[in-house]
N, C-alpha and C positions, 0 to 999 in steps of 0.2 A: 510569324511574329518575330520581331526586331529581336538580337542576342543580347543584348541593354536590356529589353524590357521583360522580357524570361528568366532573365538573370535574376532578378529582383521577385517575380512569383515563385519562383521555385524556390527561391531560397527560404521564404515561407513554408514551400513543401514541406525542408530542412526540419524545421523548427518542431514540427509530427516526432517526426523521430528522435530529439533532443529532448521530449519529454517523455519520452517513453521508459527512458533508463534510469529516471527515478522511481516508477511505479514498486508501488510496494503492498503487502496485504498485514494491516495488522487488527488483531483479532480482539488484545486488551494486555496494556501497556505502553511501553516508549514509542520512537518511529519507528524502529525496525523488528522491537521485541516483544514477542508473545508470552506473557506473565501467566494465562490459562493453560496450563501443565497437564492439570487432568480436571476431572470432572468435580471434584469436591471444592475445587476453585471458584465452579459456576455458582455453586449453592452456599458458599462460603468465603468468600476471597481477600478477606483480613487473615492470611495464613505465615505472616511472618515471625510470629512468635508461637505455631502450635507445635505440638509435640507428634508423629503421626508420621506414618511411612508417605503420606501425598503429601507432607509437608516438606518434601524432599528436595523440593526446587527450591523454593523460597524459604525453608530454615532445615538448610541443610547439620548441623551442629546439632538439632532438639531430634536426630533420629538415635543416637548414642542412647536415649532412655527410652528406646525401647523395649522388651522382654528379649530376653533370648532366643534365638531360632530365626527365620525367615520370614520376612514381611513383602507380600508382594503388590503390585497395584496395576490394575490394566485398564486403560480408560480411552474411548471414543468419544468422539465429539462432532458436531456439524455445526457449519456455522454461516451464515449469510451475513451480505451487507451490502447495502444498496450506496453509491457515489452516485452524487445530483450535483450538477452545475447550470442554472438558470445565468443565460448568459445574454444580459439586455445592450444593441449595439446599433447605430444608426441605419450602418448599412446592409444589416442583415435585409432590409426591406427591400434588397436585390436580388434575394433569394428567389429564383422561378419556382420554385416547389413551396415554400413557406416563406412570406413576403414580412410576417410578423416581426417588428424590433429585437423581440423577447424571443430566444430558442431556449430550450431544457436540454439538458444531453445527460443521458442516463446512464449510470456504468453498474454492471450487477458484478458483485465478487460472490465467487461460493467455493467454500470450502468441503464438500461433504461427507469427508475419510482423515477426520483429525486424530492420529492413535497415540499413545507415550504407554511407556512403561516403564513402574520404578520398582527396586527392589532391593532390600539391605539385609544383609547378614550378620546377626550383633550376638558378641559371647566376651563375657565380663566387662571390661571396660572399651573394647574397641567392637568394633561396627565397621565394615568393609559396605558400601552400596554404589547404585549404577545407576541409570535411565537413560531410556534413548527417546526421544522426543523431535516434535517439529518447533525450535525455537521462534523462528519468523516464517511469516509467509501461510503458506501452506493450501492455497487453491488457486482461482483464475479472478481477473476481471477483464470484463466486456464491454468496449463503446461501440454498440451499432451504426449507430453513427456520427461516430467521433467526437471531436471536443469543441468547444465555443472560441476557446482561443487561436486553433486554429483556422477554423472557419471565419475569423474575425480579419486575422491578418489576411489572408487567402483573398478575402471581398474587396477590402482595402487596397494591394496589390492589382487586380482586376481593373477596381475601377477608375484609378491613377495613370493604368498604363493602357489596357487594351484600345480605349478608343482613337490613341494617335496611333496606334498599326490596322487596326481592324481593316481597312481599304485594303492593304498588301494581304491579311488574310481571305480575303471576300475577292478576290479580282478572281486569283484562280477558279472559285468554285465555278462563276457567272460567266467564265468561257467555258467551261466545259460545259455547262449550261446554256449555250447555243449563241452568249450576247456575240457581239463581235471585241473582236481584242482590241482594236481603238475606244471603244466605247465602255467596254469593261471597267477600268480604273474611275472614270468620270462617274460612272453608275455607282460604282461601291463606294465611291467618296460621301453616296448619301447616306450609306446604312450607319444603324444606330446603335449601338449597345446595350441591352436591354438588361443582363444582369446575370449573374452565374447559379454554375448549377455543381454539385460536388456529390461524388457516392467515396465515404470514407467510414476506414474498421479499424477500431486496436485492440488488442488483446494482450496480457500481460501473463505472466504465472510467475509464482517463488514461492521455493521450497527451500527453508533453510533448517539439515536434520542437524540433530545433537544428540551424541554419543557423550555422556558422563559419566565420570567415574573416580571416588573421591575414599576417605575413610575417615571415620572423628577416633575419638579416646578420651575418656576420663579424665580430667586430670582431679578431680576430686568429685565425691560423689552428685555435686550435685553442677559442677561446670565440664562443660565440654567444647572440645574445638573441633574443626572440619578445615581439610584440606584436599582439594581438586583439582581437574582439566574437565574440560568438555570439549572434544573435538567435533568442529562444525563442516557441514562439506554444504555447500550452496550449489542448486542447480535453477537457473530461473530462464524462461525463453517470454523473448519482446517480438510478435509481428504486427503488420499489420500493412494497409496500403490507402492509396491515394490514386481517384479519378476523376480529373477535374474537365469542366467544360464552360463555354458561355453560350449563351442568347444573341441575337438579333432578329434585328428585321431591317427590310430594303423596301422605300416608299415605293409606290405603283408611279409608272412616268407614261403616260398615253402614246400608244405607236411602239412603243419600245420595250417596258416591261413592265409586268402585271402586278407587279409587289410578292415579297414574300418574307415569312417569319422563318426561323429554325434556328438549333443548336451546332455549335459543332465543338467536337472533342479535342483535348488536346491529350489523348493519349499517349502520343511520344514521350508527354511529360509528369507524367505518375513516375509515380514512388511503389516499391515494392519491398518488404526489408522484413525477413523472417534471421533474427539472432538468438543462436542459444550462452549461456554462461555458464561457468562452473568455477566454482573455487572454495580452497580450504582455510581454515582457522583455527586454534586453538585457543580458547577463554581459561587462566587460571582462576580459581574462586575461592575461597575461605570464607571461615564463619564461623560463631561462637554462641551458644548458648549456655543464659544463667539459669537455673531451675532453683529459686528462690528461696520457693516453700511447697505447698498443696496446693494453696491458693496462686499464684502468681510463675510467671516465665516469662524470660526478657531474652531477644535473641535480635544477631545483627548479621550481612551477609555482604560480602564486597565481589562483585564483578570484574576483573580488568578488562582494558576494552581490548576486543578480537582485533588483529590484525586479518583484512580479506580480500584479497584480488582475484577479482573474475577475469576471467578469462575469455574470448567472444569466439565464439565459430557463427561466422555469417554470410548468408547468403539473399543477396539485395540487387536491385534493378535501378540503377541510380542514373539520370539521362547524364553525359557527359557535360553535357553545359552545367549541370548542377556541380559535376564530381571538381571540373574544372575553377570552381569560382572560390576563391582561399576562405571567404567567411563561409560557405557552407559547409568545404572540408569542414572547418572546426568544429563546425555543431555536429557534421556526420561521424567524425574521426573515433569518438569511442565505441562507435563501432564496428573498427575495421576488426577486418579478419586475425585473430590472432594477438588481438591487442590486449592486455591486462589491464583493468579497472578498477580504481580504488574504492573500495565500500565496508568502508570498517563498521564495525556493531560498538558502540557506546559500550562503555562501564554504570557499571550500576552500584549503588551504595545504599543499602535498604534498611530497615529497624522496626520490630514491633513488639508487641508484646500480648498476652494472654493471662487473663482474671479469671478466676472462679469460685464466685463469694459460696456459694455451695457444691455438693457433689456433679450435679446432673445439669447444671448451667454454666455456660465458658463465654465471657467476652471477650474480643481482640479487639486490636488496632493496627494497625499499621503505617509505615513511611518508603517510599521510594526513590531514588534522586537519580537522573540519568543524564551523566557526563556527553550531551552532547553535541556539545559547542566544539570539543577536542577531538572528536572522531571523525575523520578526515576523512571526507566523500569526492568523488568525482568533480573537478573543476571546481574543487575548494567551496562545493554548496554551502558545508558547516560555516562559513561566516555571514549568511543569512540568518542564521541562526541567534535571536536578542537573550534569549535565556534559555536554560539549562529546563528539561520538563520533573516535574515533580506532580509524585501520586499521594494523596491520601488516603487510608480505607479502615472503616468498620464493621463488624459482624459479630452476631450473636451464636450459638446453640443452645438448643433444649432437648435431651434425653427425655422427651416425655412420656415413656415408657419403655418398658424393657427390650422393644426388639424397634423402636425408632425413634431417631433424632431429628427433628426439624432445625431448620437455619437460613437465613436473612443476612446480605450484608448491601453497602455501600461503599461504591470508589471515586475518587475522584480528581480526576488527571488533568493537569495544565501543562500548554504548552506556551512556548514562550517563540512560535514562527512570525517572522517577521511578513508583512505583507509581498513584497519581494522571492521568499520562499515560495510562499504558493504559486502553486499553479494546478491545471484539470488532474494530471494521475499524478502530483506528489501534493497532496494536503490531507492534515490532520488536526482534527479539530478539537477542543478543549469540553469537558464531556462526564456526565456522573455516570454509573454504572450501578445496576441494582442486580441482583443473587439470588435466587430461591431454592427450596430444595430438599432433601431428604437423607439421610441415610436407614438404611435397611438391616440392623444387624441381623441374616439369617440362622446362625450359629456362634459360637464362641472363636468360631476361626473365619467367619464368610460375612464382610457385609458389603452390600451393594450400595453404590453413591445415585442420584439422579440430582441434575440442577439442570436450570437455566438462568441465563444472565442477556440482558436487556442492556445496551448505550444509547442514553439521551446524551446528543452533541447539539450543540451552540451553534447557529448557522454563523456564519464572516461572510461579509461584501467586503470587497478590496473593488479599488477603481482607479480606472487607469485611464491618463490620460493619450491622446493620440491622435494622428493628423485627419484623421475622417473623424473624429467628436470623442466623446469619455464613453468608455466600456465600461460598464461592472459586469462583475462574477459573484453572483454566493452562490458561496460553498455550504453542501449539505450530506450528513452522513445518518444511515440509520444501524446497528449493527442487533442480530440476534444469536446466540449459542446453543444450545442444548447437548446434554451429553450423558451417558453411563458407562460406568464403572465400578470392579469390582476390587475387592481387596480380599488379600489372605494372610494368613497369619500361621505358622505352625515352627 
């Protein structure tokens, strides 16, 4: 094949791996942040204003009115979520293996060792506490075989270019194949191009831990402040590969030759690209709670956004004609060997509050707002970005008896991406969220949490136009959690 027209397929290869270093796993929250802390979140998740050693993520300030002595919290979690991209496109129907307009391409995320643990030490007016937790990330996701977007362009490329070389690839075969070399060229000028064929994998992981560690005080009996760091260390690894082929066939010519169909690979020109990343962060936090009365608590908590560069250690099979061509450098270049990554984590600005028109009944509410239009990603993605994401949530409890608490809540997350943002491993969809659950108390010092939490998301079709017809994509997400958790107190 011509180095013009290779140039132009592979560089599509390109484009595999250019998506690749947005993938991200989020479990319930902003784009990159995990709001499920611990398991009382699952069965509860309006916790911006409770009072409560697992309210320690999101109202850090309301752990001040604790009792006295140690409060500890250890919580598991597992969680799944399925990425679907129904991806309907003209020329998929050159597909040799599935000829259909319409592909599905499946991606399983599974997280299934979600652990945090929080714990605070409070004596008179001050309260020293800590948690170490997975703020983002936290398992794999899987495309067996691969994305629609690439396979889209990949077809496109194909079938623009290969059939003005196919003769120059077909001559070789049809001599060694016994034609004669005169007659060879003449012969492959009839074959025909019948449509491609592609075996392609990606896989993604991020784990983003968080070391907190913070202290409130008094300043009068019933308000309190918090002041924090949480140090983040990111470790996330992107591979995955690319092998591509096409179809023919060569009519039968009488006297001369018999006809024949087959594939042939283009091996030489797969992609191979296994990177790992690593990088650190610091997030300050503050936060302030009013303890009212009996009945009421009002509490607020600000994020600043993490500064974060990863860092690449990679190792990848790039064919030279790719390495050499300057637009596919640039889609490949974040991840060359050694290179740092911009991937800052948003600020966050949150507010809720907590009711309890009687003893043994609490309702909450909550607000979220996530700065991030200003958090500055790789090739300046955040001005994709048309609004700022903003969560809502409510939730009830009922002590309806002495040794258990039932409790229900609702969330509900908008985002503000533009069509442009998306793409197969970076989209997030706008999405209610529902809670159920229990607490256990087995003693005066032991209660066990269980929930789980459920995301209904909003499918989006985005469509795109382009020189073989218009593509769509919907995008569709399902997520499920489950979790326990213990608490202790002495």
């Amino acid at each position: 094949m011509k180095k013009s027209t290779m140039k132009k397929v592979l560089l599509v290869l390109a484009i595999f791996n250019f998506q690749l270093s947005t993938f991200n796993l989020v479990q319930a929250g902003g784009l990159v942040t995990n709001s499920n802390q611990n398991v009382s979140f699952l069965r509860q998740m309006s916790q911006d204003g409770i009072i409560d050693i697992t309210g320690l993520y999101l109202n850090p300030a309301g752990t001040a009115f604790l009792k006295d002595g140690w409060h500890i919290s250890a919580n598991w979690q597992n969680a799944r979520q399925s990425r679907d991209i129904t991806t309907t496109f003209p020329l998929f129907t050159q597909n040799l293996d599935n000829n259909n307009p319409t592909h599905k391409f499946e991606g399983d995320a599974l997280a299934p060792f979600i652990p945090s643990i929080h714990a605070s030490y409070n004596h008179g007016k001050w309260s020293v506490n800590a948690s170490i937790s997975l703020g983002g990330g936290g398992g794999k996701c899987e495309f067996d075989q691969g994305i629609g977007s690439f396979e889209a362009a990949y077809a496109g490329a194909l079938a623009a270019n290969v059939p003005t070389v196919l003769p120059t690839m077909l001559t070789p075969g049809l001599i060694a194949a016994g034609v004669p070399a005169a007659a060879a060229p003449t012969l492959a000028a009839t074959g025909k191009y019948d449509g491609y064929a592609m075996n392609s994998y990606m896989k993604g992981r991020q784990y983003y831990f968080g070391l907190s560690a913070g202290a409130t005080y008094k300043f009068i009996d019933n308000l309190a402040g918090f002041v924090g760091l949480r140090a983040v260390y990111a470790t996330c690894n992107y591979n995955g590969f690319v092998e591509p082929s096409i179809g023919y066939s060569i009519p039968a010519i009488p006297g001369m030759f018999p006809g024949t169909t087959g594939r042939a690979d283009l091996a030489n020109y797969g992609i191979d690209l296994n990177c790992d990343q690593t990088g650190f962060g610091v997030t300050p936090i503050i936060g302030i709670d009013y303890k009212i009365n009996k009945h009421w608590n009002i509490a607020a908590r600000y994020e600043a956004e993490t500064k974060l560069m990863l860092k690449n250690k990679t190792e990848a099979r790039v064919p030279t004609i790719v390495a050499s061509n300057p637009s596919a450098t640039a889609l490949l270049g974040q991840f060359e060997d050694g290179k740092k990554v911009q991937a800052n984590i948003p600020g966050i600005l949150s507010a809720g509050a907590q009711y309890s028109p009687i003893e043994k009944v609490r309702i909450m509410a909550g607000w979220h707002y996530y700065f991030d239009k200003s958090a500055k990603q790789y090739g300046n993605k955040q001005k994709l970005i048309d609004k700022n994401t903003m969560e809502f949530s409510a939730g009830a409890e009922w002590d309806c008896c002495k040794w258990v608490t039932i409790s229900g809540s609702w969330q509900n997350t908008r985002y503000g991406l533009s069509d442009q943002y998306m793409n197969d491993l970076s989209f997030n969809l706008s999405n209610n969220m529902l809670g159920v659950g229990v607490r256990v108390h087995a003693t005066e010092q032991i209660s066990i949490d269980a929930g789980y939490m459920h995301t209904f998301y909003k499918d989006k079709t985005v469509t795109t136009a382009t020189a073989a017809g218009t593509k769509t994509d919907t995008y569709s997400r399902e997520n499920r959690v489950f979790g326990l958790g213990v608490n202790v107190s002495f």
